[in-house]
VEXDOKE-267926 format. One record per residue (C-alpha): residue number from 1; residue in one letter; x, y, z. Coordinates in nm, 2 decimals. Each point is the difference from the previous one (the first is absolute). Example, Ala and Ser with C-alpha at 12.3 -4.5 7.8 and 13.67 -1.06 7.14 Angstrom:
% residues 2
ATOM    k  r       x       y       z
ATOM    1  A    1.23   -0.45    0.78
ATOM    2  S    0.14    0.34   -0.07
***
This chain:
% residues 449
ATOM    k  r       x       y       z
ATOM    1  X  -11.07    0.64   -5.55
ATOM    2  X    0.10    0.05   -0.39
ATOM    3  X    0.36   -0.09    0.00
ATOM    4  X    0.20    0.34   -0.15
ATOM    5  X    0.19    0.00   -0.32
ATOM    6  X    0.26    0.26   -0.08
ATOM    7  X    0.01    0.08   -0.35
ATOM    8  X    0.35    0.19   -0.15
ATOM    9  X    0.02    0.07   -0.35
ATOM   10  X    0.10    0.25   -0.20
ATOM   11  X   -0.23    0.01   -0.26
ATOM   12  X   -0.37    0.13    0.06
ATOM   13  X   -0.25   -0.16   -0.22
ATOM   14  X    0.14   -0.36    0.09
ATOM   15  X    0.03    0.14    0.41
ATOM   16  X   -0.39    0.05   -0.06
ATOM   17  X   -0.05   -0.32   -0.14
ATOM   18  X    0.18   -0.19    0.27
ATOM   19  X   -0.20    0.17    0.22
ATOM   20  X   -0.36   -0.06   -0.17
ATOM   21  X    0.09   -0.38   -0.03
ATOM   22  X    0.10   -0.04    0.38
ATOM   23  X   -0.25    0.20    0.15
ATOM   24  X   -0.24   -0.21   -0.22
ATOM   25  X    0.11   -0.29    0.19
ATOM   26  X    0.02    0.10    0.32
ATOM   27  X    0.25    0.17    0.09
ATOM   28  X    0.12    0.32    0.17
ATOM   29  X    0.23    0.24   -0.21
ATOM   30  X    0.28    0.24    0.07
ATOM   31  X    0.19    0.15   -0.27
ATOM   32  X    0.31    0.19   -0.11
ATOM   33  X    0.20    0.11   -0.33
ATOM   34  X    0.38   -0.04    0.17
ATOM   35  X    0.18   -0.20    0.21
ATOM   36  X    0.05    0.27    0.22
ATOM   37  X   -0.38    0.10    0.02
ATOM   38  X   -0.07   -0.34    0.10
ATOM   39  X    0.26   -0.07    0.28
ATOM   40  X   -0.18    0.17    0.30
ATOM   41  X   -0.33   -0.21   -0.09
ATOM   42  X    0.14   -0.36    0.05
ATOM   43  X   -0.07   -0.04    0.32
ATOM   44  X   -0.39   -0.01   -0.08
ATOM   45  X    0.04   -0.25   -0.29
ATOM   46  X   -0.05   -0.34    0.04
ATOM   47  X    0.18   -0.04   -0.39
ATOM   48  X    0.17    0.20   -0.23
ATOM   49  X   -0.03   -0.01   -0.38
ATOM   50  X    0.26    0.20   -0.13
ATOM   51  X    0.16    0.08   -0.35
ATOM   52  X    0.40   -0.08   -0.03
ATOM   53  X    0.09    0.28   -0.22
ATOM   54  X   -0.15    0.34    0.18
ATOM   55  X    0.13    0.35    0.00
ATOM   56  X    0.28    0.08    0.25
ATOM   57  X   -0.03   -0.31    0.23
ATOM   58  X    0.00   -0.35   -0.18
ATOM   59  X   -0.32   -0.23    0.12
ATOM   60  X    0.32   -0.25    0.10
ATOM   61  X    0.17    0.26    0.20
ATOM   62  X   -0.30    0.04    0.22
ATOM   63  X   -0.01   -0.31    0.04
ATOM   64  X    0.27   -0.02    0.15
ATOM   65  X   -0.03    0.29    0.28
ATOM   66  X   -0.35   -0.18    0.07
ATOM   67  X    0.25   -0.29    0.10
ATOM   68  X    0.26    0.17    0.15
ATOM   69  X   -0.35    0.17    0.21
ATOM   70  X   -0.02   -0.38    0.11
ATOM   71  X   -0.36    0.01   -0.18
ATOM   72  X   -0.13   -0.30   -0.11
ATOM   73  X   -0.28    0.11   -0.21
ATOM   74  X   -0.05   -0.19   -0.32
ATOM   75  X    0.16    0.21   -0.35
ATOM   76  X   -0.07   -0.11   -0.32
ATOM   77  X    0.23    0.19   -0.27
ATOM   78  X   -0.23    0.09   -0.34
ATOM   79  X    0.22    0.05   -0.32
ATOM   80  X   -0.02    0.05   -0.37
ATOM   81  X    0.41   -0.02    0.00
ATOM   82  X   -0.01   -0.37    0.16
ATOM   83  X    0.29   -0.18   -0.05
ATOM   84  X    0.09   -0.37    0.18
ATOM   85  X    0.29    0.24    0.20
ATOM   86  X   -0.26    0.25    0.07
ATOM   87  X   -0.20   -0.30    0.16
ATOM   88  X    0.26   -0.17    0.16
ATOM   89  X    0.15    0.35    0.18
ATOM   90  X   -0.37    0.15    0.13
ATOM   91  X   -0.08   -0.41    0.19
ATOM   92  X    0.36   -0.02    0.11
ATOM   93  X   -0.11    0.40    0.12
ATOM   94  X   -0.32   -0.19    0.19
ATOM   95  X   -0.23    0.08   -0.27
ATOM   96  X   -0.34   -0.25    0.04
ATOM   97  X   -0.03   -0.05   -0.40
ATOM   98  X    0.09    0.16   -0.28
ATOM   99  X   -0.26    0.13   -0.31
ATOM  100  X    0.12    0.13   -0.33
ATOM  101  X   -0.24    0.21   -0.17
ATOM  102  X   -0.25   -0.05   -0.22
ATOM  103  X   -0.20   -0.23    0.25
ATOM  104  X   -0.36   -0.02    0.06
ATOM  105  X   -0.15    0.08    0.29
ATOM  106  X   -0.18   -0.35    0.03
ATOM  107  X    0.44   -0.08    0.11
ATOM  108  X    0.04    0.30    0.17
ATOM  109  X   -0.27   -0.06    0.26
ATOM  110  X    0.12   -0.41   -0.03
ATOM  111  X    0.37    0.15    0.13
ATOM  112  X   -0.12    0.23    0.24
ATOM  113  X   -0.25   -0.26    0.16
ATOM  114  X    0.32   -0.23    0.07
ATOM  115  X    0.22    0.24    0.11
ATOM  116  X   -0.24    0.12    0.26
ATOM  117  X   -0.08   -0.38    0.11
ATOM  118  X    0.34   -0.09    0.03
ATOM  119  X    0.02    0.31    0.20
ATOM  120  X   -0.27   -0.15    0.23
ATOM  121  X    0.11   -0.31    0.07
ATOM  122  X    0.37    0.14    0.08
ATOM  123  X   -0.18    0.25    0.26
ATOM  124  X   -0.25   -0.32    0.13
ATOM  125  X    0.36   -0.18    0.03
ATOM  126  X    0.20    0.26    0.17
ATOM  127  X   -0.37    0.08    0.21
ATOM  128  X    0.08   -0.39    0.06
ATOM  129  X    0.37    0.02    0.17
ATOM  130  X   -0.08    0.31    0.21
ATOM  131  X   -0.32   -0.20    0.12
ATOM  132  X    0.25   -0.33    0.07
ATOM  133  X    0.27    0.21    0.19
ATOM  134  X   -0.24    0.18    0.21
ATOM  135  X   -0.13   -0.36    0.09
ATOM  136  X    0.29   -0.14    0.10
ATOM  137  X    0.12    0.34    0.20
ATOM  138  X    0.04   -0.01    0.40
ATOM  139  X   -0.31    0.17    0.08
ATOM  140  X   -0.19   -0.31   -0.23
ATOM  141  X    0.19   -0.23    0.22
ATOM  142  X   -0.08    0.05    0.36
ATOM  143  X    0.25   -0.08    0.27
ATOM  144  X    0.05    0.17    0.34
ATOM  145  X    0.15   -0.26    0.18
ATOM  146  X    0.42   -0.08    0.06
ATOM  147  X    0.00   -0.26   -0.22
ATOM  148  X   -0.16    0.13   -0.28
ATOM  149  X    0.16    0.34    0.04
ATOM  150  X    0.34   -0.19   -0.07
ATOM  151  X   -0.12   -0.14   -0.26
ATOM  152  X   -0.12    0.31   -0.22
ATOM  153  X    0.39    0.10    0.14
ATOM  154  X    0.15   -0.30   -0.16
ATOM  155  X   -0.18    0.03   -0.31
ATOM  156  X    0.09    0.34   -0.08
ATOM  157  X    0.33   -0.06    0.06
ATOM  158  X    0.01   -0.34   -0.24
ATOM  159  X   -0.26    0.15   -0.25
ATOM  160  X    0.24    0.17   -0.20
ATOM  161  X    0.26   -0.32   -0.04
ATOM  162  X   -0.04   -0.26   -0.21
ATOM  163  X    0.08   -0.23    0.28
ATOM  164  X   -0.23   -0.29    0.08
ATOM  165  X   -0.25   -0.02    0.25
ATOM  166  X   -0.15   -0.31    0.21
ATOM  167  X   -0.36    0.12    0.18
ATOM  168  X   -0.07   -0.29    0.23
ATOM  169  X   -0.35    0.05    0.21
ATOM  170  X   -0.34   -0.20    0.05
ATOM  171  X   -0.27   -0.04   -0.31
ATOM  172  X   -0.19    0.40    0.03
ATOM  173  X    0.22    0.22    0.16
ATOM  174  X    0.10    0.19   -0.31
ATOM  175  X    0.30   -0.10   -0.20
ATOM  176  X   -0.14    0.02   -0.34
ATOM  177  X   -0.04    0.42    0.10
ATOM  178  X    0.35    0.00    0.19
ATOM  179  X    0.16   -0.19   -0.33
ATOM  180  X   -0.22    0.28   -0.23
ATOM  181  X    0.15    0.29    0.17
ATOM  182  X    0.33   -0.10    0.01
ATOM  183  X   -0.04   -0.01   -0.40
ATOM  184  X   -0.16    0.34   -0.02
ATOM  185  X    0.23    0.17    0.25
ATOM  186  X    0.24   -0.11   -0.27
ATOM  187  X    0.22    0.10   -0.31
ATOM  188  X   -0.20   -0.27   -0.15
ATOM  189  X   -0.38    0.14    0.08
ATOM  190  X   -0.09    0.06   -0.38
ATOM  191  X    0.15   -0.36   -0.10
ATOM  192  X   -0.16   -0.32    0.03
ATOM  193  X   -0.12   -0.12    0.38
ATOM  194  X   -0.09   -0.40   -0.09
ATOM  195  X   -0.19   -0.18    0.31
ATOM  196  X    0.08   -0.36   -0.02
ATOM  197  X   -0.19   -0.22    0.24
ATOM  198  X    0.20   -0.34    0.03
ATOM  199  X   -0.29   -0.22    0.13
ATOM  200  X   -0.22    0.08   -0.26
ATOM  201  X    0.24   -0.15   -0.27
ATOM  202  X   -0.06   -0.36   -0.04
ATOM  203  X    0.35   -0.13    0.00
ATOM  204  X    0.04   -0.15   -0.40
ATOM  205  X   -0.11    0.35   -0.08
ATOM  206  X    0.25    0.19    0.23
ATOM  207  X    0.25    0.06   -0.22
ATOM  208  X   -0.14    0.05   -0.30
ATOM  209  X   -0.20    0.28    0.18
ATOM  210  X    0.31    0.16    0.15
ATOM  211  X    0.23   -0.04   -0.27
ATOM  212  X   -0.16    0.00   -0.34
ATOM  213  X   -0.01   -0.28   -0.25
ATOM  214  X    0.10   -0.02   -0.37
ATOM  215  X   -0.25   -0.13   -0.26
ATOM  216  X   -0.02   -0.35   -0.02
ATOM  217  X    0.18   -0.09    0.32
ATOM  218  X   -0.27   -0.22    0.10
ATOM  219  X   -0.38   -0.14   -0.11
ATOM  220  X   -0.23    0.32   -0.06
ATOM  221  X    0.26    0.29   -0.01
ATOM  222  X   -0.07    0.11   -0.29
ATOM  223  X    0.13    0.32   -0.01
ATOM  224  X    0.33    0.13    0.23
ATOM  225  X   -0.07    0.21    0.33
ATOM  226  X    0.19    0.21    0.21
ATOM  227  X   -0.04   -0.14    0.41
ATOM  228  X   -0.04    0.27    0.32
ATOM  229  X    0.37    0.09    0.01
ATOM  230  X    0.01    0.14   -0.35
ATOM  231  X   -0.29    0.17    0.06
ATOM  232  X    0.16    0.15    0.30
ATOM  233  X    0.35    0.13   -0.17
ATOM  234  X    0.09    0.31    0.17
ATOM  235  X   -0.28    0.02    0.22
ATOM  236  X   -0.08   -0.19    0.33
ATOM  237  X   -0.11   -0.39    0.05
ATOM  238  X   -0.18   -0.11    0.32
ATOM  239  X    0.03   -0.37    0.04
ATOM  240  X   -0.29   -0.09    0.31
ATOM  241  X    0.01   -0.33    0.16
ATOM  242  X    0.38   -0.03   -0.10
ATOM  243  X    0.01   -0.29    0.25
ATOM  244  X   -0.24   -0.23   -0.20
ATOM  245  X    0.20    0.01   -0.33
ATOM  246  X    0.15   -0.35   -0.07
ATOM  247  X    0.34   -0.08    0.01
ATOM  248  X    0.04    0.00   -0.36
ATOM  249  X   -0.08    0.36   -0.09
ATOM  250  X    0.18    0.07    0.31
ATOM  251  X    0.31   -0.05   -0.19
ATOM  252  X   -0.05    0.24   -0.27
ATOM  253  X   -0.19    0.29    0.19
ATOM  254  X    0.38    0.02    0.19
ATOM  255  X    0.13   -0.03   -0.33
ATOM  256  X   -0.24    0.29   -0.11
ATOM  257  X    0.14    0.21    0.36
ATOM  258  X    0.40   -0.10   -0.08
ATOM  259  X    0.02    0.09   -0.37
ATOM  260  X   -0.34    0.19   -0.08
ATOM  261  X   -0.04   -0.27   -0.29
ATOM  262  X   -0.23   -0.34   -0.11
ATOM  263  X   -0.10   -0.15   -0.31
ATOM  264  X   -0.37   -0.07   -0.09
ATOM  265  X   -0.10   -0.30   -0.04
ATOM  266  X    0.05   -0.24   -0.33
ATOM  267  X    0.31    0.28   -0.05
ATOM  268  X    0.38   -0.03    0.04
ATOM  269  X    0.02    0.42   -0.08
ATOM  270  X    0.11    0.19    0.34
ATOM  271  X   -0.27    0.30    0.12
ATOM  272  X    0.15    0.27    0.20
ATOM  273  X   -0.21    0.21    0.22
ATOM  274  X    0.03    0.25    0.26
ATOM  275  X   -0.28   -0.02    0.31
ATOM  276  X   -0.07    0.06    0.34
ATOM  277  X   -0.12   -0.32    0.18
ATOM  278  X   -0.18    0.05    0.31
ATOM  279  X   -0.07   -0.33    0.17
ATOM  280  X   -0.33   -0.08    0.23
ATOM  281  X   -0.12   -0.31    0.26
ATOM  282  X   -0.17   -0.07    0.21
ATOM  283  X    0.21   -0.34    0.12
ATOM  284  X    0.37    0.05    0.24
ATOM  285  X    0.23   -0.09   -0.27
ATOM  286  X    0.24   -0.12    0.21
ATOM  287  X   -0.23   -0.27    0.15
ATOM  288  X   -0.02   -0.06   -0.40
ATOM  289  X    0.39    0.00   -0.02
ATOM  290  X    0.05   -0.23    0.29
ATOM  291  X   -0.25   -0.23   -0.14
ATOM  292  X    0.18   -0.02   -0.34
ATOM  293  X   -0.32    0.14   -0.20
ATOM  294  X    0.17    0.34   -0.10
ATOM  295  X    0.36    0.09   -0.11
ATOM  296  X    0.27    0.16    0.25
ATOM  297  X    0.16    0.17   -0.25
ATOM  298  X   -0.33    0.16   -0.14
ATOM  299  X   -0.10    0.07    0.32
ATOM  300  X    0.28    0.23    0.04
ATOM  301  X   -0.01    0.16   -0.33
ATOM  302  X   -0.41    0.10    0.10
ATOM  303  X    0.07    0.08    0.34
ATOM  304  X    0.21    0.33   -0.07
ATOM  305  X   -0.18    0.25    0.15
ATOM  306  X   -0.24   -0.19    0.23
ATOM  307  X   -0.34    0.18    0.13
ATOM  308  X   -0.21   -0.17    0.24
ATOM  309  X   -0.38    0.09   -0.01
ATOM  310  X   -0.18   -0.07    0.34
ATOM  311  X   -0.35   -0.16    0.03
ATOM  312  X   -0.26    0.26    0.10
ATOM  313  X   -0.05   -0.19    0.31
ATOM  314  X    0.33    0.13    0.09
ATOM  315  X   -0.01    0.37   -0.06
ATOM  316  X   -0.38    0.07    0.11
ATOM  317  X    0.13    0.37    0.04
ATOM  318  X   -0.05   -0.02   -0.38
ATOM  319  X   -0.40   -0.08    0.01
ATOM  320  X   -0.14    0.37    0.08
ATOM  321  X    0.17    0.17   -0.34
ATOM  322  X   -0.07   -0.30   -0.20
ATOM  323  X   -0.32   -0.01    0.12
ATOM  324  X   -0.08    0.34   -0.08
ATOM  325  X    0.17    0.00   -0.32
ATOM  326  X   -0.20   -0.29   -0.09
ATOM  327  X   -0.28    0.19    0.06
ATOM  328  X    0.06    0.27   -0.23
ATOM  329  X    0.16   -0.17   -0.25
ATOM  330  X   -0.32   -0.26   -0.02
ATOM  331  X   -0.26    0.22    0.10
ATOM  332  X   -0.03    0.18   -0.37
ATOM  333  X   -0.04   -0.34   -0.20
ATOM  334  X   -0.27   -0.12    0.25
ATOM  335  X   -0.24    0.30   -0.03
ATOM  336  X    0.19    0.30    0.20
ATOM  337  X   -0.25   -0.02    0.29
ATOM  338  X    0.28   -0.11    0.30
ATOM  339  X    0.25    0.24    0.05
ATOM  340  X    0.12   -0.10    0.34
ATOM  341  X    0.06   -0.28    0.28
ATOM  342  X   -0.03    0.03    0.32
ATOM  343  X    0.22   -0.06    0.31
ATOM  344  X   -0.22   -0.29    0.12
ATOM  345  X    0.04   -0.18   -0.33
ATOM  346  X    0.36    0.06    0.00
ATOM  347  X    0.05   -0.19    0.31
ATOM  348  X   -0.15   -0.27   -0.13
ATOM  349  X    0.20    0.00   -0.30
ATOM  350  X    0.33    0.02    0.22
ATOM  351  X   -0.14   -0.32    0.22
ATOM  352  X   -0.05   -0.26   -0.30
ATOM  353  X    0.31   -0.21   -0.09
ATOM  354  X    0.00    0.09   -0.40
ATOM  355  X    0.13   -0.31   -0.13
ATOM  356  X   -0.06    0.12   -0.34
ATOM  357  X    0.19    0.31    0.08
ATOM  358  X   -0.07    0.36   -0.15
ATOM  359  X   -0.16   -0.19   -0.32
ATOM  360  X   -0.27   -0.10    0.25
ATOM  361  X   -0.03    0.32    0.16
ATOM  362  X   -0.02    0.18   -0.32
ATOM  363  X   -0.32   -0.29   -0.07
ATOM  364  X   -0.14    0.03    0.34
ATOM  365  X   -0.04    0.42   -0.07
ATOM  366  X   -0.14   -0.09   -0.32
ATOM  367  X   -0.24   -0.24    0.10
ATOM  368  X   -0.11    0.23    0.34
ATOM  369  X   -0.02    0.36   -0.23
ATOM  370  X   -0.27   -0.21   -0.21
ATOM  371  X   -0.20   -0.10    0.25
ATOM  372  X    0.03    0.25    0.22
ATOM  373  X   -0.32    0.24    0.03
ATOM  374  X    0.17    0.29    0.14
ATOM  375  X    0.24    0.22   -0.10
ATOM  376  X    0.25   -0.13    0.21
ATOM  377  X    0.09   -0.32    0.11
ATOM  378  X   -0.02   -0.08    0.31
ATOM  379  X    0.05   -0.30    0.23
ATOM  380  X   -0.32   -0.27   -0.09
ATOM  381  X    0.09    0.13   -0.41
ATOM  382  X    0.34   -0.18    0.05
ATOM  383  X   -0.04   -0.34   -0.17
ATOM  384  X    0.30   -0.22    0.06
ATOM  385  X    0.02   -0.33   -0.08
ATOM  386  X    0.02   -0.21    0.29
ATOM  387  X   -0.04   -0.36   -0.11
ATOM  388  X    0.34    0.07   -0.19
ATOM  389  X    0.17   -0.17    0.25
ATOM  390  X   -0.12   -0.21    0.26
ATOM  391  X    0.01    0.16    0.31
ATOM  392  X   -0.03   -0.18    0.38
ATOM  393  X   -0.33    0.08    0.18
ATOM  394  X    0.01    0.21    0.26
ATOM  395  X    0.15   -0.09    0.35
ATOM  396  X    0.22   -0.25   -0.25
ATOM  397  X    0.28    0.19   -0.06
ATOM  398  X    0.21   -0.16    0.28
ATOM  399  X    0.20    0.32    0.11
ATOM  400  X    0.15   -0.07    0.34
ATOM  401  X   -0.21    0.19    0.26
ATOM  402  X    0.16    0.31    0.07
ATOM  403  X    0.15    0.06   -0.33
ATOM  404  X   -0.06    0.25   -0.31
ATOM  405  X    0.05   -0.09   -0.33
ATOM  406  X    0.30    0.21   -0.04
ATOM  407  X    0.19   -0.19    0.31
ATOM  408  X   -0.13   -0.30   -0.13
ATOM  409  X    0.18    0.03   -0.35
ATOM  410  X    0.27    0.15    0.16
ATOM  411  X    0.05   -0.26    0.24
ATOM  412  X    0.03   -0.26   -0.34
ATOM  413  X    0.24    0.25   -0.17
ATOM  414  X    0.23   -0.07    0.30
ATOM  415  X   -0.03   -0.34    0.03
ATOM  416  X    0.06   -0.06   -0.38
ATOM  417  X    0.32    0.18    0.05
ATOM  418  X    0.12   -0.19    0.26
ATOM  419  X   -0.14   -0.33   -0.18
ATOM  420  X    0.26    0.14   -0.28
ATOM  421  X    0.29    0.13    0.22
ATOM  422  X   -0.05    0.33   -0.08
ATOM  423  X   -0.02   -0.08   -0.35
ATOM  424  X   -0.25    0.23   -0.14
ATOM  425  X   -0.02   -0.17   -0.37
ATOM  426  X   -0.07   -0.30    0.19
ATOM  427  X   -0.21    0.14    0.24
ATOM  428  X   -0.19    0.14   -0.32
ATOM  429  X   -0.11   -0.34   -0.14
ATOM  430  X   -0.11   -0.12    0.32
ATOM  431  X   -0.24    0.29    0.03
ATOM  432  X   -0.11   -0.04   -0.38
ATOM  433  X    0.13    0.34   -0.04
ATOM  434  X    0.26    0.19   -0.28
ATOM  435  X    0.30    0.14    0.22
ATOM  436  X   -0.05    0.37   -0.06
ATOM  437  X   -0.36   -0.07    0.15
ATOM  438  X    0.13   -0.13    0.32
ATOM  439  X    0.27    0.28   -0.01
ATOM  440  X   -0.30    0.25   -0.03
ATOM  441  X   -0.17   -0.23    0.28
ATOM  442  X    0.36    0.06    0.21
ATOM  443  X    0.01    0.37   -0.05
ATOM  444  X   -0.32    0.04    0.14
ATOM  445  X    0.07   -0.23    0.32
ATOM  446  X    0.32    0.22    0.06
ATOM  447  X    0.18   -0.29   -0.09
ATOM  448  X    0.31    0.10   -0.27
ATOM  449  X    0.23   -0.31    0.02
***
């Protein structure tokens, strides 16, 4: 579509000209003598080209009622009375640019080419945030199950804090899109939301990465750069794998969470900034803490408002919607043919152990919608990887004769806790579990202390 130009000015022979010269290149045209003449037509313009000085209303007066309409189409103010103060008031108005009269119509076009490009890439951007918040919205992150449902409770209640959050919960069950929403659910969704991923930092790199370094602070900084947290100021930072930073950045990441300040590196000038840090891992940090590898007192400056993501394994309740949302999330970049799954391919979803969590879920759906020849997916399309773990043959698994899975792992669950006195931290590490996954494992036994 032509994009459409409103035209307002005054005079006749140069309205005609203006008109000529952008229809010649393109464009639509819609035009008017007076301010007032032009007001009910804005809403169809994609730019305005207006004279300052018109009869009645001033070109800067309507400018600003187009602002006060909350309008943000592009004006750009035409004037053979162009003064530096004329300038200065019509951009400080929102004016796009400014031409003062004679120009030729090789600039004219030149202005209103930027103006509308700008214009473009502001809607593509704003297109871009809409696009990011719907992502990150509940219905984009599927959850059914208690846990998860106190979770999405938890983080509307903490979203619009500034407090700091600790997301502890196995490699794949979603804490990168729990961290994200937290941000956009936030006072800070149009700021900066900087992912940084702690194990992929090699160590002598850490933190001139996190904090910046000035130029010439060691061999091949050549020129000064500002690290992560600067890039962050006064949006969010998500710090994953928190528990494999070394000991040494350790110290000033709390220092960062005490007094919201660092230096960069190679610099003795102070750099104040104000973030959000939302901390991932997939490690118990307090196995960490007891082994000396990570600091109490950073611990307890992360673990403010602590949310504890359960393995997939663990919330199987979960597996239908994600399944199905999987499937029509997926099913568009993979052709459109699959619109469905079917119940038999659900249950044997909900019988595999995911060890990769909903990450390999959302891979399995992929993988199956490709190959699948229907247009559903059904029980033989479901391709899970089964050599991901070894399993024990059949007839191997040892069970005591008699006994279910369910009483089998219950029975442990009560033997840990008397092997631990009631204990359930302790009765935790015994099992190789977090403790709010044996408490989920206690509710559901009946067992509440």
């Amino acid at each position: 579509m032509k994009r459409q130009v409103l035209v307002v000015e005054d005079e006749d022979h140069l309205r005609r000209i203006l008109e000529l010269q952008l229809l010649d290149s393109g464009f639509a045209v819609e035009k008017a003598s007076t301010a007032e003449e032009a007001l009910p037509l804005i809403d169809r313009a994609d730019l305005i080209l207006t004279d300052f000085k018109l009869p009645g209303m001033t070109g800067l007066e309507m400018l600003q009622i187009i602002r006060r309409m909350d309008s943000h189409v592009p004006v750009i103010m035409m004037t053979a009375f162009g003064t530096v103060e004329n300038a200065v008031e019509a951009m400080k108005a929102g004016a796009s640019d400014f031409l003062l009269k004679p120009f030729s119509l090789d600039q004219l076009i030149a202005v209103v080419s930027k103006a509308l490009e700008i214009r473009n890439l502001r809607e593509e951007n704003r297109q871009l945030k809409e696009e990011l918040g719907r992502k990150y919205r509940w219905d984009n992150i599927v959850g059914r199950s208690p846990g998860m449902q106190q979770i999405f409770a938890t983080v509307m209640r903490v979203a619009p804090s500034r407090a700091t959050v600790l997301l502890a919960g196995e490699s794949g069950v979603g804490k990168d899109l729990i961290a994200r929403a937290i941000h956009f659910h936030s006072p800070r969704k149009d700021r900066p939301f900087v992912k940084i991923n702690c194990t992929a930092l090699p160590e002598n790199l850490m933190e001139s990465e996190l904090f910046g370094y000035e130029k010439g602070a060691f061999t091949g900084a050549n020129i000064s750069k500002p690290g992560k947290f600067e890039l962050a100021d006064t949006g969010t930072v998500m710090l994953d794998e928190i528990g494999d930073v070394p000991a040494n950045i350790q110290i000033k990441l709390l220092r960062v969470l005490q007094e919201r300040e660092f230096e960069r590196l190679g610099s003795n000038k102070t750099q104040h900034i104000d973030v959000r840090v939302i901390a991932a891992t997939n490690r118990d940090l307090r196995v960490a803490l007891e082994d000396g590898t990570f600091r109490e007192d950073l611990y307890y400056r992360l673990n403010v408002v602590p949310i504890e993501i359960l393995p997939l394994r663990e919330r199987k309740e979960d597996i239908p919607y994600l399944a199905r949302h999987f499937v029509e999330k997926l099913s568009p970049d993979t052709g459109g043919r699959v619109t469905g799954i079917t119940d038999a391919a659900i249950d044997k979803l909900m019988s595999y152990y995911w060890p990769g969590n909903v990450r390999e879920l959302e891979n399995v759906i992929e993988r199956s919608i490709v190959m699948a020849p229907g247009d559903k997916l059904d029980v033989d399309n479901i391709r899970l990887d089964m050599n991901l773990r070894t399993r024990p043959a059949a007839g191997e698994v040892g069970l005591p004769e008699g006994m279910s899975l369910d009483a089998y792992e219950q029975e442990l669950i009560r033997n840990a806790l008397k092997q631990a006195d009631g204990n359930k931290s302790q009765a935790a590490r015994i099992l190789g579990l977090t403790r709010n996954a044996l408490r989920y494992r206690l509710t559901q036994m009946g067992i509440e202390s």
